[in-house]
ZAMARGU-4260 file (C-alpha; in steps of 0.2 Angstrom, whole numbers, plus 5000, padded with zeros to 4 digits):
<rodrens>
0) 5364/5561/5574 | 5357/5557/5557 | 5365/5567/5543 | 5351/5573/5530 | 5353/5580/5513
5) 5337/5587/5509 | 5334/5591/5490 | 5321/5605/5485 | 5319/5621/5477 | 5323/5637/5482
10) 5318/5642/5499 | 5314/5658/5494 | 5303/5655/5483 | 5283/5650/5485 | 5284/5635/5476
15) 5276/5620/5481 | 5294/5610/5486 | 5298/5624/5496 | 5283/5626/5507 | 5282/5609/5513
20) 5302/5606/5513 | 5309/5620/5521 | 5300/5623/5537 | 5303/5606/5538 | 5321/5606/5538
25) 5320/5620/5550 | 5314/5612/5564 | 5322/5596/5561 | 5339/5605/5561 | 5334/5611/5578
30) 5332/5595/5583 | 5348/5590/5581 | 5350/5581/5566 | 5363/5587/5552 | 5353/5593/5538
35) 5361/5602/5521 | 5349/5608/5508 | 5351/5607/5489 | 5342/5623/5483 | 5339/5621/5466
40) 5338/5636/5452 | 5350/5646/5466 | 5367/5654/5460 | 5375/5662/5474 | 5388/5656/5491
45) 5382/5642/5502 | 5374/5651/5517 | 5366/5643/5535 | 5350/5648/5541 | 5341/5643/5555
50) 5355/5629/5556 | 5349/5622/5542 | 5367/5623/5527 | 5361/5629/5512 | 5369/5625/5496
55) 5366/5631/5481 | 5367/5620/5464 | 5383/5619/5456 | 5381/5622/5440 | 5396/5615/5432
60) 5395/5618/5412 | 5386/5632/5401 | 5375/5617/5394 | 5370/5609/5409 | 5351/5611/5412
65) 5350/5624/5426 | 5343/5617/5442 | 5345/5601/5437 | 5364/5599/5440 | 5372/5584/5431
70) 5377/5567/5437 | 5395/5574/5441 | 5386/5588/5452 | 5376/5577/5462 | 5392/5564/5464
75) 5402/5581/5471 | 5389/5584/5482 | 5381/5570/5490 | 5400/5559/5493 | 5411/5576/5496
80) 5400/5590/5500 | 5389/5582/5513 | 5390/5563/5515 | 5375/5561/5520 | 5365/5548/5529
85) 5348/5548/5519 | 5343/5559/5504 | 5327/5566/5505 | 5317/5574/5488 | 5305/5585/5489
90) 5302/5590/5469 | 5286/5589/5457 | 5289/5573/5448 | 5299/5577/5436 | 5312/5583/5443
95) 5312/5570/5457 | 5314/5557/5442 | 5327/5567/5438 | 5335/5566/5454 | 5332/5549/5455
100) 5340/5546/5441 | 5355/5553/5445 | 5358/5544/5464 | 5356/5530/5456 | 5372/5532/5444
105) 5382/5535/5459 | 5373/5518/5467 | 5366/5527/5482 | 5352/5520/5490 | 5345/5527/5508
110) 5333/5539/5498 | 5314/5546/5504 | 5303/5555/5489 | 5289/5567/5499 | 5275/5565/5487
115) 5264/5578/5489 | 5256/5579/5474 | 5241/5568/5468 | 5249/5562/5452 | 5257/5545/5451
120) 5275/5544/5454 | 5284/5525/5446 | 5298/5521/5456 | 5309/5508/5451 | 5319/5504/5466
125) 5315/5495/5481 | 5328/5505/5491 | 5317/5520/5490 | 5303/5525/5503 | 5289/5535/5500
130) 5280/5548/5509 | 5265/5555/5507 | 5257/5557/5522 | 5241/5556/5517 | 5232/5550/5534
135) 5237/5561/5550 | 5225/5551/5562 | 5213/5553/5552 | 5212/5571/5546 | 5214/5580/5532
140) 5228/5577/5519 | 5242/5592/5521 | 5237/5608/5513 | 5253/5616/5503 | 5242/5632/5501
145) 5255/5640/5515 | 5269/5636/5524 | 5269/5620/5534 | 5276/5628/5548 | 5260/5637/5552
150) 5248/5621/5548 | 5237/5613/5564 | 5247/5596/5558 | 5265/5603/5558 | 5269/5593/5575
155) 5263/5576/5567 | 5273/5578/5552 | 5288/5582/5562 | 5284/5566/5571 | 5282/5556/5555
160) 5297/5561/5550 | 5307/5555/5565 | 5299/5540/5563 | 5305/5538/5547 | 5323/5545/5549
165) 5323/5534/5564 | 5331/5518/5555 | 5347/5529/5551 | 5352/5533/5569 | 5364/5523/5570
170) 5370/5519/5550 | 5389/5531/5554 | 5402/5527/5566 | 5403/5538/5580 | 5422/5537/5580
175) 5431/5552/5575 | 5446/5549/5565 | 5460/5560/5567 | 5466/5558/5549 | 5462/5572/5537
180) 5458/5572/5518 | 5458/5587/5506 | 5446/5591/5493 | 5453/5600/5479 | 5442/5610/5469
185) 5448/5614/5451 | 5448/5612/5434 | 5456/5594/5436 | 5456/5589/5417 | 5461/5607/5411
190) 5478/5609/5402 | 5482/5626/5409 | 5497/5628/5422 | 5484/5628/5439 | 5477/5610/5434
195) 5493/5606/5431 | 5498/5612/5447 | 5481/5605/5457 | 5487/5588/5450 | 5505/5588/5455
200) 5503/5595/5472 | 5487/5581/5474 | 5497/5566/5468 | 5511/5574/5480 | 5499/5575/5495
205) 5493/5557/5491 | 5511/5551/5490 | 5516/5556/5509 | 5498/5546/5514 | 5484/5559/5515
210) 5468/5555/5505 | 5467/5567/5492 | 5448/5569/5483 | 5448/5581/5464 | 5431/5589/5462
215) 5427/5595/5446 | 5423/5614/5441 | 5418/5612/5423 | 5413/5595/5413 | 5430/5588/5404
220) 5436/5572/5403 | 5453/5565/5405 | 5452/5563/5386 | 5453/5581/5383 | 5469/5584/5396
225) 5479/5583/5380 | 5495/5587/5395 | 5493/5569/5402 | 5499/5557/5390 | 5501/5542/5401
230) 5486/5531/5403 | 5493/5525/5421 | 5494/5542/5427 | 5475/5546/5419 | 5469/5532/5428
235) 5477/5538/5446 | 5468/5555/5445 | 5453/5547/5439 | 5455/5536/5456 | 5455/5555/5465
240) 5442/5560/5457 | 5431/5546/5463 | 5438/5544/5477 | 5424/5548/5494 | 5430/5558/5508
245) 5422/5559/5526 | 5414/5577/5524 | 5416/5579/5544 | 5434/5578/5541 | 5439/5585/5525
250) 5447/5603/5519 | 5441/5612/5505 | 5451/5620/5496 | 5446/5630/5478 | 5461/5627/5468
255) 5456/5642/5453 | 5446/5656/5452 | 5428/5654/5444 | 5429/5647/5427 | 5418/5653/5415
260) 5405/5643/5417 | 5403/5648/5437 | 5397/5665/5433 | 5386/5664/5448 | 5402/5663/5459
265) 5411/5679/5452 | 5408/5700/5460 | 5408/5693/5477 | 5403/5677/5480 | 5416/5662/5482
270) 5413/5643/5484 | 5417/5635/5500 | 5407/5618/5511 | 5400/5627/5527 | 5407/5621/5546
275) 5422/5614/5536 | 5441/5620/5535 | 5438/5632/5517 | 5454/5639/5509 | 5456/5649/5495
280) 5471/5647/5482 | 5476/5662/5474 | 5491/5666/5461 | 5494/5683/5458 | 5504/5686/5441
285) 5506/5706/5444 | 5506/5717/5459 | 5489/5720/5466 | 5471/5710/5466 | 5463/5719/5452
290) 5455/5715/5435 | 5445/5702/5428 | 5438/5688/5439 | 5449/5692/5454 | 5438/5693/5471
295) 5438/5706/5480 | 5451/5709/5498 | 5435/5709/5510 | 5429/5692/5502 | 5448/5682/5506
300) 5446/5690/5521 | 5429/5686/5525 | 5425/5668/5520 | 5442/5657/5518 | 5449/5650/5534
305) 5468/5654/5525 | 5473/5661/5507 | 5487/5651/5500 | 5499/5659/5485 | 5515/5650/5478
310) 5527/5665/5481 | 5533/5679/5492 | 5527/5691/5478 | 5509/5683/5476 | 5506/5685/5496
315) 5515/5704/5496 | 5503/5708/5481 | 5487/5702/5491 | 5494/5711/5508 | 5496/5727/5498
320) 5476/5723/5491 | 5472/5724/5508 | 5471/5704/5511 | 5474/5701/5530 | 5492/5694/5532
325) 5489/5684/5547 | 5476/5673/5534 | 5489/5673/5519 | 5502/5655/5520 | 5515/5653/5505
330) 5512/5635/5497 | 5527/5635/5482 | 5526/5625/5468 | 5539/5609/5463 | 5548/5601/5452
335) 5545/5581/5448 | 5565/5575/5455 | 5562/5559/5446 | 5560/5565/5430 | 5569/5584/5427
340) 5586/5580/5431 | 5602/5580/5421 | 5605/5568/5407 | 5615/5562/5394 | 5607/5567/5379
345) 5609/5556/5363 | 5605/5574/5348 | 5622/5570/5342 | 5618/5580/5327 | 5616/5596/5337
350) 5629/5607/5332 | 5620/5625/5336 | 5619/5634/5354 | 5600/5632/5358 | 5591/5646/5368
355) 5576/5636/5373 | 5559/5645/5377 | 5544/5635/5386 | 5527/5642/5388 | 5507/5643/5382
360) 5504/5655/5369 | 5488/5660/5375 | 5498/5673/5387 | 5513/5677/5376 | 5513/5694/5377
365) 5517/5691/5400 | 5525/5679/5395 | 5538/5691/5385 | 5537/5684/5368 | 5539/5700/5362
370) 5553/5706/5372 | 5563/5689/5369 | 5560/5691/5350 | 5565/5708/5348 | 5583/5704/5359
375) 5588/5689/5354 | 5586/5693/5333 | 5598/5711/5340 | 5609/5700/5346 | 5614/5687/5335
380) 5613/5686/5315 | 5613/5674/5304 | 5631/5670/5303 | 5632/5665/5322 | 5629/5648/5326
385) 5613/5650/5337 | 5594/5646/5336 | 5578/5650/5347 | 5568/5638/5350 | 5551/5642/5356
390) 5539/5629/5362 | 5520/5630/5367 | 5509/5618/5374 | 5494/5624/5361 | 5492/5633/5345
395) 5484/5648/5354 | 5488/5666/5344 | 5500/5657/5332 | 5497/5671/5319 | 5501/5683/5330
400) 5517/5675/5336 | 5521/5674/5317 | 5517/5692/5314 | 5529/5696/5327 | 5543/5688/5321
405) 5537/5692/5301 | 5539/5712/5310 | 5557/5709/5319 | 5564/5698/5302 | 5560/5711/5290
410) 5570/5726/5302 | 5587/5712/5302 | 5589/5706/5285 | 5603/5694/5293 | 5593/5687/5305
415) 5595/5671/5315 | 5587/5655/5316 | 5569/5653/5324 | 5564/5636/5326 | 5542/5637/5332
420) 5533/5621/5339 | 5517/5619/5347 | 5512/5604/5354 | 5510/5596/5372 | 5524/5590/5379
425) 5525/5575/5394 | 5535/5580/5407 | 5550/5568/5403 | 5549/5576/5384 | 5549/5592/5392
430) 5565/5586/5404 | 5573/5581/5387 | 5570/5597/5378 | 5578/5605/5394 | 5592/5596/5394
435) 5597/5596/5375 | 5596/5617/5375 | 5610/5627/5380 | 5600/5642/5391 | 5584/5644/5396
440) 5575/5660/5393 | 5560/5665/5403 | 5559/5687/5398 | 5540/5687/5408 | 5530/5702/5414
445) 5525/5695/5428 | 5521/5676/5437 | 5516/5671/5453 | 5528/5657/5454 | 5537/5651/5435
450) 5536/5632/5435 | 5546/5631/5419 | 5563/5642/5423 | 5561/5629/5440 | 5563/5612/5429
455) 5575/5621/5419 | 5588/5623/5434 | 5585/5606/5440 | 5590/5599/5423 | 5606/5610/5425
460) 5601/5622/5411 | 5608/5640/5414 | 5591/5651/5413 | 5588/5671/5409 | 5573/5678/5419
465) 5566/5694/5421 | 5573/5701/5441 | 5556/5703/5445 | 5539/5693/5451 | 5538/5674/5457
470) 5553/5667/5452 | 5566/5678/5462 | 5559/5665/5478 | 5572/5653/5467 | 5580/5665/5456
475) 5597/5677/5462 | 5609/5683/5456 | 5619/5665/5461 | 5609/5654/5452 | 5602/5664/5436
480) 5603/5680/5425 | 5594/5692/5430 | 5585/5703/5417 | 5582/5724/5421 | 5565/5731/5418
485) 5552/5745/5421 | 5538/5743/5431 | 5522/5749/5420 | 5502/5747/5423 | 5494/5730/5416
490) 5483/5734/5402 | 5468/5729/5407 | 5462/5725/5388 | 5479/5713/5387 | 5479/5705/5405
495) 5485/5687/5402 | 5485/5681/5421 | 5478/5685/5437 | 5478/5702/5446 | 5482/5720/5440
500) 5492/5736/5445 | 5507/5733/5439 | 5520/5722/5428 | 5538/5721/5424 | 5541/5727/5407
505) 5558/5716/5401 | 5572/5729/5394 | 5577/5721/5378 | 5596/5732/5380 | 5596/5718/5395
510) 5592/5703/5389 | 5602/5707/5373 | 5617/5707/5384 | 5614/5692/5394 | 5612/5683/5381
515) 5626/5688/5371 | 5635/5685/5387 | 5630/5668/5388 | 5633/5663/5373 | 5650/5667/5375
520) 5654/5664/5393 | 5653/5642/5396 | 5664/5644/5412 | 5652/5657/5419 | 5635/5650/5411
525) 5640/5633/5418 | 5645/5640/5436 | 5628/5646/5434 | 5620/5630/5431 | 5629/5620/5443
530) 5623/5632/5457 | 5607/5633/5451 | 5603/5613/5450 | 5609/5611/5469 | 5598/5627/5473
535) 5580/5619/5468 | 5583/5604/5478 | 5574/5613/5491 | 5559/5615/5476 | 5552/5599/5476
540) 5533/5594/5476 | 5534/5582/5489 | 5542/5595/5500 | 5528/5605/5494 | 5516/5594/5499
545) 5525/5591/5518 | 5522/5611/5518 | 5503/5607/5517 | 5503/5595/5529 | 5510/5606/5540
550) 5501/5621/5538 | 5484/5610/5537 | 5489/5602/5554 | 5492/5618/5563 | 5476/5625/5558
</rodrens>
């Protein structure tokens, strides 16, 4: 069977490509070859018809031209989406050069141009065929006044067209390899905490031997990942990201909800590769599938194959959205074991007890910046030997950060010490700062798992969290303080995270008291610790990634 990718515009539409293309594709498709078409100028899911895989363009970046796609698009496409065989464009000229262009960055070369129009077309490739079809035993060149399908010389172009397609019968192995590879779909060069995630659970995957592929949802660069600061471990991911996947044999999975640049995937519509394994990763931060960006219950239960959360609270808040449980498979985050562990720390100058806090400022207030400011400047003044450190990966609402603490300082003249960075961190700097603080304190509203409290407890840091949300899969009354709270509705206008209902509002009585308590109380804040770093063993990502091979296997 020859695998086609057939490029065109909208089939729809009554424009010249479409015409001649698409009842083309149609009955080649019922003859048994494997033909995908690239609809350009269409925003909406993928979608068969007549056997014939539609996919819309993937526009991946508010600047790139629409229907044109860019280089990376066509890249994701034609090596992940399709692996085709042959590429067939059937464009006005300048979109085919276009086109052209744009295969030839990614050095493919079994390509046919349809030229059905009178005006010259340069081609400057001798890999490329063209067709114009311009003598059918002698009649009349093809009319594109109306569909093809329902000219006198549709049979003779169906039976060009095999003769053409013929040479790449047999240019793919028959054999059927048993080995899997995933395609993950995110935004792989983001520095927010699911391209962090994608990437660890990826390099996991790939570590325990399964081929692991990133496809890219918006247009960064490893440049602009200011989270990866090794160039080795740039280069890795850059590998994935190139990397070409049999698309017979891949899963797709869609690590992120739509980003803002893929408006033509949100209110209904998801991205997923038609005939292929499609699953749908979903972190819920509060209690129910609402609010901005969030799909809809009848779509994850419609067009995934499986919905995958990182925690017993994400997969109750989908079943209680009315997601089908039978669909919905827990796949937790990790910690790295190589690098948060415990160490000898070499701050000899350290003389303060340190309550550390780690987190990105873009969603402070669910994070419970608030909450943690407020309690820890009740419980401590400035005659105790104490200091909060708070630490962001970015600079997002710093001034209101600082107005908050401006508000809390002038209520307590005697207030303690508040040490503010903002800067990324590697994970082995994060580690260190982990393992020179005294307690961890992690007061949030809600997270659908809470990687930070996790790499806490494996550097034996006593942590305080709030007793609600993701983190209580790894967090009990054993291993952890457990902050009280009241459950409230998420204000919508505030939402800093996925889903909606409702959130856990931190009491700042009880984190006042657990604080104070373990700042007072080594025995029990380091019977804590201990528990808690021999807990998270189970938390790794390579145990992580031995999940999804498990649950991919058994599919």
């Amino acid at each position: 069977m020859v695998n086609v990718l057939w490029i065109g515009e909208n089939p729809q539409t009554t424009t010249s490509s479409s015409l001649v293309g698409w009842p083309v594709c149609m009955r080649l498709a019922l003859m048994d070859y494997d033909v995908s078409y690239l609809a350009l100028d269409v925003f909406s899911s993928p979608y068969e018809k007549d056997k014939v895989k539609v996919i819309p363009t993937i526009v991946q970046d508010m600047n790139t031209p629409i229907g044109l796609g860019s280089v990376q698009n066509m890249f994701n496409i034609v090596y992940k989406r399709v692996t085709p065989d042959v590429v067939i464009v059937c464009l006005d000229n300048v979109k085919t050069k276009e086109i052209l262009y744009q295969l030839k960055q990614i050095k493919f070369n079994n390509i046919i141009v349809w030229k059905f129009s009178e005006e010259q077309l340069q081609v400057e490739n001798e890999h490329i065929q063209i067709a114009e079809f311009s003598d059918l035993g002698g009649e009349q060149q093809l009319s594109v006044s109306e569909p093809v399908l329902y000219s006198e010389d549709i049979d003779k172009v169906i039976e060009k067209w095999c003769e053409l397609l013929e040479p790449f019968q047999n240019s793919k192995s028959t054999q059927v390899s048993e080995k899997y590879g995933i395609n993950f779909k995110g935004n792989v060069w983001g520095n927010g905490s699911m391209s962090l995630t994608s990437r660890l659970l990826a390099s996991a995957l790939e570590s325990i031997g399964v081929d692991v592929s990133l496809e890219n949802t918006v247009l960064k660069r490893p440049e602009q990942c200011t989270f990866i600061k090794d160039e080795q471990e740039k280069i890795e991911f850059e590998k994935m990201e190139r990397k070409k996947i049999d698309s017979n044999q891949y899963v797709h999975i869609r690590y992120s909800g739509p980003q803002p640049s893929e408006t033509h995937l949100m209110e209904g519509h998801f991205d997923y590769t038609i005939g292929r394994k499609n699953i749908a990763y979903w972190s819920i931060d509060y209690s129910s599938l609402e609010g901005p960006g969030c799909p809809s219950a009848d779509l994850l239960n419609n067009i995934p194959d499986q919905v995958w959360v990182p925690s017993t609270h994400s997969k109750y808040a989908l079943i209680e959205s009315g997601v089908i449980e039978e669909k919905i498979r827990i796949v937790p985050n990790g910690y790295l074991e190589d690098v948060f562990m415990p160490m000898q720390t070499h701050n000899t100058a350290k003389r303060k007890f340190t309550f550390l806090h780690v987190s990105n400022f873009k969603f402070y207030k669910r994070k419970g910046v608030d909450v943690l400011l407020e309690s820890y400047i009740k419980a401590f003044d400035k005659d105790d030997e104490v200091e909060l450190m708070i630490h962001s990966q970015n600079e997002a609402n710093m001034e209101e950060i600082l107005g908050f603490i401006s508000k809390f300082q002038s209520n307590y003249k005697h207030h303690p010490e508040i040490v503010i960075k903002n800067y990324p961190l590697t994970h082995k700097e994060l580690s260190v700062l982990y393992n020179e603080s005294d307690c961890f304190v992690f007061p949030s509203r809600g997270e659908s798992f809470g990687l930070p409290p996790l790499e806490a407890m494996a550097c034996k840091t006593p942590v305080i969290v709030t007793n609600w949300g993701g983190m209580l899969d790894f967090c009990n009354s054993e291993n952890a303080y457990l902050v009280d709270y009241d459950l409230e509705p998420v204000d919508n206008n505030l939402c800093q995270g996925w889903g909606g209902g409702m959130e856990a509002n931190p009491r700042v009585d009880s984190l006042v008291e657990l604080m104070l308590h373990v700042y007072n109380d080594p025995i029990d804040r380091n019977k804590k610790a201990a528990c808690a770093c021999e807990t998270v063993k189970l938390w790794t990502w390579k145990k992580a990634a031995y999940i999804v091979n498990d649950i991919i296997q058994n599919m």
